[in-house]
C-alpha positions as CSV (number, residue, x, y, z in Angstrom):
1,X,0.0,0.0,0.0
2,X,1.0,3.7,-0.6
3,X,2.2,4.8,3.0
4,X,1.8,8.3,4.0
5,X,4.3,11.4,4.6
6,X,4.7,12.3,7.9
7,X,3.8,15.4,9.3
8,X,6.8,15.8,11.1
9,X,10.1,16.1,9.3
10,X,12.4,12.7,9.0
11,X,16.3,13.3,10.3
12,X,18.1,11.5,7.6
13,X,17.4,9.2,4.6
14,X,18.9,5.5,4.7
15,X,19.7,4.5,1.8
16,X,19.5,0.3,0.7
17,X,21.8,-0.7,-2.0
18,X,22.0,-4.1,-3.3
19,X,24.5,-5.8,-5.9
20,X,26.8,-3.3,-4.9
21,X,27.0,-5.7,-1.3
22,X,28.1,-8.6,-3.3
23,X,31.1,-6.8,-5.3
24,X,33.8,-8.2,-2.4
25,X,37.2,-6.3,-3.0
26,X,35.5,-3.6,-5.5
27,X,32.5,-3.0,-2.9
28,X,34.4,0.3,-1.6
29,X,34.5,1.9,-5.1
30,X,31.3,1.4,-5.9
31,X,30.2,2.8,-2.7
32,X,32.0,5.6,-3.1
33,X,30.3,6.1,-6.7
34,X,26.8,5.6,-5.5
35,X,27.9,8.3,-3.0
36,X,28.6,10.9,-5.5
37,X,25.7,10.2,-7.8
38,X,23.4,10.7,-4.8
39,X,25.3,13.9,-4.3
40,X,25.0,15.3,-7.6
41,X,21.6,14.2,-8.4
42,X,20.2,16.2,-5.2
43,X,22.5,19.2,-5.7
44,X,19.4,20.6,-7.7
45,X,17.2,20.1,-4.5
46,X,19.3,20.6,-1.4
47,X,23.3,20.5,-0.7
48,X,23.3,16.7,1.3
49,X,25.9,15.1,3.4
50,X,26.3,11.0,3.1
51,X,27.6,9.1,5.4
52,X,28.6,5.2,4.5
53,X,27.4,2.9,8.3
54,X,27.4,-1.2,7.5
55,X,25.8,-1.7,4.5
56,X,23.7,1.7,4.3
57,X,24.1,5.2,3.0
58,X,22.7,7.7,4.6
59,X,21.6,11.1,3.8
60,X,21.5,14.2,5.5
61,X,20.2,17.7,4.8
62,X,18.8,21.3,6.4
63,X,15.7,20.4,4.8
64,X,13.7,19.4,2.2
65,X,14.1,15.4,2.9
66,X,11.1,13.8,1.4
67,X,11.6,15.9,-2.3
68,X,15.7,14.2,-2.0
69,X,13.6,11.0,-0.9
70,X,12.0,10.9,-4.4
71,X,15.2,12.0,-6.2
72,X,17.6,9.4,-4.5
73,X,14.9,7.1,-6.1
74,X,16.0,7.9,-9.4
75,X,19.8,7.0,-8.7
76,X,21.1,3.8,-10.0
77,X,22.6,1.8,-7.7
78,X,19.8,2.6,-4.9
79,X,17.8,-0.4,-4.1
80,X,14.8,1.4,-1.8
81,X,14.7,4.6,0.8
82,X,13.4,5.1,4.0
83,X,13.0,8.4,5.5
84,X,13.7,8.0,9.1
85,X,13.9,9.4,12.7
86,X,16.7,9.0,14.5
87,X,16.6,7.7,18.2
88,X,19.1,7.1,21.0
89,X,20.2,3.5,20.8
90,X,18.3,2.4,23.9
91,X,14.6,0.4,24.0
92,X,12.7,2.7,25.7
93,X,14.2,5.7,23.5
94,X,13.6,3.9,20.6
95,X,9.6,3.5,21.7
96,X,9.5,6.9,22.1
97,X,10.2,7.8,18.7
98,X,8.5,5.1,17.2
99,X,5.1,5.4,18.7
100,X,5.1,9.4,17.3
101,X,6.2,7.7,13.7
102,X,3.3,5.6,14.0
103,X,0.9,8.2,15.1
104,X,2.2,10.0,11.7
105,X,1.2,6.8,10.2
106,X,-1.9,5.9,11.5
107,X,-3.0,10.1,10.9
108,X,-2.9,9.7,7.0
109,X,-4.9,6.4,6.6
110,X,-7.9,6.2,4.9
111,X,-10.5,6.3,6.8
112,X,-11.7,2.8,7.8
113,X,-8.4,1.6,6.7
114,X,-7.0,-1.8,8.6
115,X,-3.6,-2.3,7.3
116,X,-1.7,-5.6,8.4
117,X,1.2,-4.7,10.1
118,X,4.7,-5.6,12.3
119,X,7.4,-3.9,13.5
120,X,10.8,-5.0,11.9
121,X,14.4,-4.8,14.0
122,X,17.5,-5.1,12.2
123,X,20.5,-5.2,14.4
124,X,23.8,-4.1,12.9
125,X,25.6,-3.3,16.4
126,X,25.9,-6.3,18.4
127,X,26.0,-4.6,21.5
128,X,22.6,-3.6,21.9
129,X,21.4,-5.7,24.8
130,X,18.4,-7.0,23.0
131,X,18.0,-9.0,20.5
132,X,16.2,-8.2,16.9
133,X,13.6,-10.2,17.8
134,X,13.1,-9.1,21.2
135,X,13.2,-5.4,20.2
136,X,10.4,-6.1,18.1
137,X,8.7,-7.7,21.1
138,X,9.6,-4.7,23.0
139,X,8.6,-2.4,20.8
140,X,5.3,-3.4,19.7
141,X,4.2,-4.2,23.1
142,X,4.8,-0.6,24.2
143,X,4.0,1.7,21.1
144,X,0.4,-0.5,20.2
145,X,-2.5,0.4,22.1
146,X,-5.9,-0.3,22.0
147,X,-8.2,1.1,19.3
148,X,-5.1,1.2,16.8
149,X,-6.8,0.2,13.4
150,X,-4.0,-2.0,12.6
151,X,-4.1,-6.1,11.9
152,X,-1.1,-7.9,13.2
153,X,0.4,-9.7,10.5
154,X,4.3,-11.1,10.1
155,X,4.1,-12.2,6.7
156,X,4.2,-9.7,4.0
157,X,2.5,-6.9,6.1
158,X,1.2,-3.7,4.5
159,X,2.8,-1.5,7.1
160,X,5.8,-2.3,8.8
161,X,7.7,0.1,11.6
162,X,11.3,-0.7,10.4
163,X,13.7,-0.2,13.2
164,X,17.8,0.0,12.4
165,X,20.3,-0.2,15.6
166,X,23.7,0.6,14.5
167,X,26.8,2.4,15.7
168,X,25.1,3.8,18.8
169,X,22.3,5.4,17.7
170,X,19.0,4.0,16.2
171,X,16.6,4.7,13.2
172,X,13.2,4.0,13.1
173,X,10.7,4.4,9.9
174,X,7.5,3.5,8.5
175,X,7.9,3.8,4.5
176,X,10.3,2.1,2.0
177,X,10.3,4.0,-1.7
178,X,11.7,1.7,-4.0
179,X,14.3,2.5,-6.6
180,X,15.6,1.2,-9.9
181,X,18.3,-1.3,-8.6
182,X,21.2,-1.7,-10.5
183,X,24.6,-0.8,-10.5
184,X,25.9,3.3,-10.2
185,X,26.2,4.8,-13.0
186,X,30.0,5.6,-14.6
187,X,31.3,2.5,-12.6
188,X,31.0,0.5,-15.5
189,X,32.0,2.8,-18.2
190,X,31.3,5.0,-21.2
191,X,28.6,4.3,-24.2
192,X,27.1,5.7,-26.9
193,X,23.8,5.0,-27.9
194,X,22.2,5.2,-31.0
195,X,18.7,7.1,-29.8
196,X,15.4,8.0,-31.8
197,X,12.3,9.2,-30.9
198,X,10.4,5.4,-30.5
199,X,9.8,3.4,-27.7
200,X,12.8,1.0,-27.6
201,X,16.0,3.1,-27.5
202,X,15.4,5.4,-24.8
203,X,14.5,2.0,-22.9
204,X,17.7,0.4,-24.2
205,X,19.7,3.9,-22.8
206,X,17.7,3.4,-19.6
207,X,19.0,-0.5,-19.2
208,X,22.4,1.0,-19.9
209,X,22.6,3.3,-17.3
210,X,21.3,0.5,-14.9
211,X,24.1,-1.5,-15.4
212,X,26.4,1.1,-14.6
213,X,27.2,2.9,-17.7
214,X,27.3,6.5,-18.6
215,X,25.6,7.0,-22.0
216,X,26.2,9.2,-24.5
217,X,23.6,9.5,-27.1
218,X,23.7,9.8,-31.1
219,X,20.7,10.6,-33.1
220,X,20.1,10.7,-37.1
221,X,18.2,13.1,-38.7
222,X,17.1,14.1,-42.4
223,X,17.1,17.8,-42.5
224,X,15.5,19.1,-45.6
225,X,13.2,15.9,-45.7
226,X,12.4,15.5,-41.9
227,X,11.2,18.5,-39.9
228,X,12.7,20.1,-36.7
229,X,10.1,18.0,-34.2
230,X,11.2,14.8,-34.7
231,X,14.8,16.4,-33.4
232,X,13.1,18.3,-30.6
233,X,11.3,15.2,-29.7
234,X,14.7,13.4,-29.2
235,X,15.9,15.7,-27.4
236,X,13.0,15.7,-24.9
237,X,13.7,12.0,-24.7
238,X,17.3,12.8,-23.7
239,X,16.4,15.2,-21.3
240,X,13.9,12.6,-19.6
241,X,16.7,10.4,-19.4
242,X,19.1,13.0,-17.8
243,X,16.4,13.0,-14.7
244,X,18.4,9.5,-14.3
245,X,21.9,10.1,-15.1
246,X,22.3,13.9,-14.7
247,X,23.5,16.0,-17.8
248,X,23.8,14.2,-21.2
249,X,25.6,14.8,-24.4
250,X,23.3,14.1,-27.3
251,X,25.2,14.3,-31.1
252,X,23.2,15.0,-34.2
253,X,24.1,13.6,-37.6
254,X,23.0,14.7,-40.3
255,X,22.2,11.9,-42.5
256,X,19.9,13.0,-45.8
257,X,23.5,13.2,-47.8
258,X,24.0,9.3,-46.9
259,X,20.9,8.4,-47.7
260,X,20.4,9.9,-50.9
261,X,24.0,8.4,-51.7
262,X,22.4,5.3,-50.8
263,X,19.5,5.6,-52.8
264,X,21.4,6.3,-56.1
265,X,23.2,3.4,-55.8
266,X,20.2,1.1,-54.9
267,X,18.2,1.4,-57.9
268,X,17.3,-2.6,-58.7
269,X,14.8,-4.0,-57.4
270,X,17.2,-6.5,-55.4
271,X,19.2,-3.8,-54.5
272,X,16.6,-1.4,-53.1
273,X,15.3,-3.9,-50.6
274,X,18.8,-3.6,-48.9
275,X,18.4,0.1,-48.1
276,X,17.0,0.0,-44.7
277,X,20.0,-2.5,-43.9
278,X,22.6,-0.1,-45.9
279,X,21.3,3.1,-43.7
280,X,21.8,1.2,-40.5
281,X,25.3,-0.1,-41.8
282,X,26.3,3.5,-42.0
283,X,24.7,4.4,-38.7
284,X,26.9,1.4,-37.5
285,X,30.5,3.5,-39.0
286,X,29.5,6.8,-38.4
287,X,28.5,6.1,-34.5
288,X,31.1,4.0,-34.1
289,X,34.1,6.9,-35.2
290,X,31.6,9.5,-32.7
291,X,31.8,6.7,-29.9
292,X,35.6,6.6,-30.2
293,X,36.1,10.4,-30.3
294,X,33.6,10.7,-27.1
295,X,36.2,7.8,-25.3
296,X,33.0,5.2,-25.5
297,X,33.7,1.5,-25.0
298,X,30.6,0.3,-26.6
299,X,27.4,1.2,-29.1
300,X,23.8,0.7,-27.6
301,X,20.8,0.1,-29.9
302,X,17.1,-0.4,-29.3
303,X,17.4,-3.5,-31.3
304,X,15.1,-6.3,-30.4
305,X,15.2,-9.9,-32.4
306,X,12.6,-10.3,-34.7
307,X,10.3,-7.2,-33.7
308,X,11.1,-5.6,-37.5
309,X,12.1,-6.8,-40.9
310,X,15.5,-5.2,-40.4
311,X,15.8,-7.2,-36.8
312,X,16.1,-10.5,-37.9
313,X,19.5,-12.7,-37.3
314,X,20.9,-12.3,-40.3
315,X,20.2,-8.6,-41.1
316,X,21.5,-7.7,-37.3
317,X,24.7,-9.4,-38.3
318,X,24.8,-7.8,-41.4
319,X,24.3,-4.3,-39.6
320,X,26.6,-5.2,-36.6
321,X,29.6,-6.5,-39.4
322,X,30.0,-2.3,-39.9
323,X,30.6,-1.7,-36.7
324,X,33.8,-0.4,-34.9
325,X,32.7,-1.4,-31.5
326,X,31.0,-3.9,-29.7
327,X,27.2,-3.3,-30.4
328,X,25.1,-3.8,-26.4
329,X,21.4,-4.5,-27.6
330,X,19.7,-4.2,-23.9
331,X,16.3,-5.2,-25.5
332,X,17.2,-8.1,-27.8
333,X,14.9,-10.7,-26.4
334,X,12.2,-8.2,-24.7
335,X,8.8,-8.5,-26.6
336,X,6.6,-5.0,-27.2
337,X,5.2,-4.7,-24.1
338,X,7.8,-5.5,-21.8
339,X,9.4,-2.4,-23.5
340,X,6.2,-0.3,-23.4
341,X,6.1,-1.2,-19.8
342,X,9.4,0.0,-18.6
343,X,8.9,3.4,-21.2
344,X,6.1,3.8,-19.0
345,X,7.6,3.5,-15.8
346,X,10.6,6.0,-16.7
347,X,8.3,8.5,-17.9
348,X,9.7,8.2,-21.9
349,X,6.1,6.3,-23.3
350,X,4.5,9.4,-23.6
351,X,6.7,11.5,-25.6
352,X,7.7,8.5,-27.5
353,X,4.0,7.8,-28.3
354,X,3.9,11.0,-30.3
355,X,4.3,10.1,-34.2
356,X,7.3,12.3,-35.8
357,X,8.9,10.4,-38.6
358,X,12.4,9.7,-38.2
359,X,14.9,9.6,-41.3
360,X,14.5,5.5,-41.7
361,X,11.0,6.7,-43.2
362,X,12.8,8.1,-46.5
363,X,13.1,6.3,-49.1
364,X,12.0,3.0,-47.7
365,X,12.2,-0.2,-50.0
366,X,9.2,-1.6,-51.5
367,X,10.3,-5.1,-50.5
368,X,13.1,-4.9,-47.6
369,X,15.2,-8.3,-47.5
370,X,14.3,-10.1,-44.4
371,X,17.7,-12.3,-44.7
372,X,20.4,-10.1,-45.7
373,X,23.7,-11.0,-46.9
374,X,27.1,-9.4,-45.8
375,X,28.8,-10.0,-49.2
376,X,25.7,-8.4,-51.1
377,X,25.8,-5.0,-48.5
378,X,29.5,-4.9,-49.4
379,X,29.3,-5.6,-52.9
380,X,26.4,-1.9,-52.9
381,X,28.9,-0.1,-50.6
382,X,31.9,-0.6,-53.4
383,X,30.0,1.9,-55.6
384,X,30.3,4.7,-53.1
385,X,33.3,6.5,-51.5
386,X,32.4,5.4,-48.0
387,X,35.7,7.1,-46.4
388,X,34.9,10.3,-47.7
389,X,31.1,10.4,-47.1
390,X,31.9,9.0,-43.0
391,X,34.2,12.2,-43.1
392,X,32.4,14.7,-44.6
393,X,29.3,13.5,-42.4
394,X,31.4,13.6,-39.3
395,X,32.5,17.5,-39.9
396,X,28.7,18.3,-39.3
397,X,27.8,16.9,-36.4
398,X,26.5,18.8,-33.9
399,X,26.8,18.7,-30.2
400,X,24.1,19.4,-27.7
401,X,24.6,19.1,-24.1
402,X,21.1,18.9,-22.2
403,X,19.9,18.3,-18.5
């Protein structure tokens, strides 16, 4: 259930991580990077101090806790958030301030609400004379009283007063906002991702980022054939995905001189239907030199197996063959919806449900080969001066930083 804010101001924010526990000899460095993401993402907010206690983060500031609450939950890395109260690391202490957190609680219900609930010890300093069990005993024997409209429940309750002993002091909390997992991001280094203004790339960016990297983004567009929206759309997209990584550095090709090169060279019926896989080959070379100017270790597509005519095994090898880099494809056994449903839950589905076309519109093949061959792609590409058109397209590219 949606718990409520409390009336009273929290002290802190703990912070849960959770791969980042299992990373042994590396654990410190990530920890350190989760630290300064947290830092920078809140700068916008409030100037925050974290401090690193046994397996938690937590977060302080002068005020304006539960709006850094909801922007910690955008940072990679974080696993879920409680905002808490801090009370002295003694039982009776730590009744006192839970029985007012629960009164906070209780205050915001709906009426006629009967949540399930328990109260919830965990016990990192083994000093404390109690046990986690027999705090929770303790605790809920003291702070309950009669008339509370609350259902005792241990398994899965709907609210639980969360309790934290550790180094001398105690924290005690009643909600737990969840956030995206994964790993920091920068930790696991620098990509470039080829973005547009559908549904699957900014999805693929998202996964990215999850895993750690920092992603740069390229986009394609036809100037002179496509108009300014579709751009301004991708850059929206960018700039929702900045709410998740912090300020990003989108590149703009432009790519109508490729593709009308393509197109005069692709004038037989056979040789038309490889134009889709021909514009996405030069994608492939053109992102690939960007990627190794912006120090990227890898390309990122929205590429998902079968979805398209130009997504089936042999085409994506064909496309990938031009590549520089290793090509990451985040999405490659997600079906539609799965996609759809993470767009949605990063706030991208909207703006990507808009219709702009996007330059892989232009002169689309009447019949686009669904099993492409390398040797034919290469055999078209001979007829064009592919060195000088990559250069030539590379001295336009523009560079838009956005956050």
């Amino acid at each position: 259930m949606n718990l409520p804010v409390s009336t009273t101001p929290p002290d802190a924010l703990l912070v849960r991580y959770g791969e980042l526990a299992l990373k042994r000899g590396n654990r410190f460095q990530f920890e350190q990077a989760l630290m300064r993401n947290l830092r920078a993402a809140c700068s916008s907010i409030e100037p925050v101090r974290v401090e690193r206690e046994h397996g938690r983060l937590i977060v302080f500031a002068e005020r304006r806790l539960e709006s850094l609450a909801q922007r910690c939950a955008q940072v990679f890395g974080v696993t879920s958030i409680s905002p808490a109260w801090l009370a002295p690391a003694e039982p009776e202490g730590i009744c006192r301030v839970a029985r007012g957190v629960l009164d906070d609680a209780l205050a915001a219900l709906p009426q006629g609400a009967r949540p399930t609930f328990r109260v919830l010890t965990k016990r990192a300093d083994k000093r404390f004379p109690l046990t986690s069990l027999e705090l929770d005993r303790f605790v809920a024997e003291r702070v309950l009283r009669e008339g509370d409209p609350l259902v005792i429940e241990l398994d899965r309750p709907q609210l639980v007063l969360g309790i934290e002993v550790r180094d001398g002091r105690a924290w005690v909390f009643a909600r737990r906002i969840h956030g995206p997992g994964g790993l920091p991001v920068g930790t696991l280094g620098r990509v470039l991702c080829l973005i547009s203004g559908g549904i699957d790339s900014p999805v693929a960016a998202w996964m990215a980022l999850k895993r750690g990297c920092e992603v740069r983004y390229v986009t394609f567009h036809a100037r002179g054939f496509i108009g300014e929206p579709a751009l301004e759309k991708v850059g929206e997209l960018v700039r929702v995905l900045a709410t998740w990584q912090g300020s990003s550095r989108l590149l703009v090709v432009p790519f109508a001189p490729v593709q009308l090169a393509l197109k005069a060279v692709t004038t037989s019926a056979l040789d038309e239907g490889y134009r889709t896989i021909l514009y996405r080959r030069m994608m492939q070379r053109i992102a690939s030199r960007l990627a190794l100017r912006e120090e990227c270790q890898a390309l990122v597509t929205g590429e998902s197996m079968g979805q398209v005519a130009s997504q089936t095994l042999e085409n994506l090898s064909c496309i990938e063959a031009a590549a520089e880099l290793p090509v990451l494809r985040p999405l490659v056994a997600f079906d539609k919806q799965e996609t759809v449903e993470i767009a949605q839950r990063i706030g991208a589905f909207a703006l990507s449900a808009v219709q702009e076309p996007d330059c892989c519109t232009l002169f689309l093949p009447r019949k686009p080969i669904t099993r492409g061959r390398i040797e034919s792609c290469e055999r078209i590409e001979q007829r064009l001066d592919l060195e000088t058109l990559v250069a030539q397209t590379l001295e336009q590219v523009e560079t838009l930083d956005l956050a």
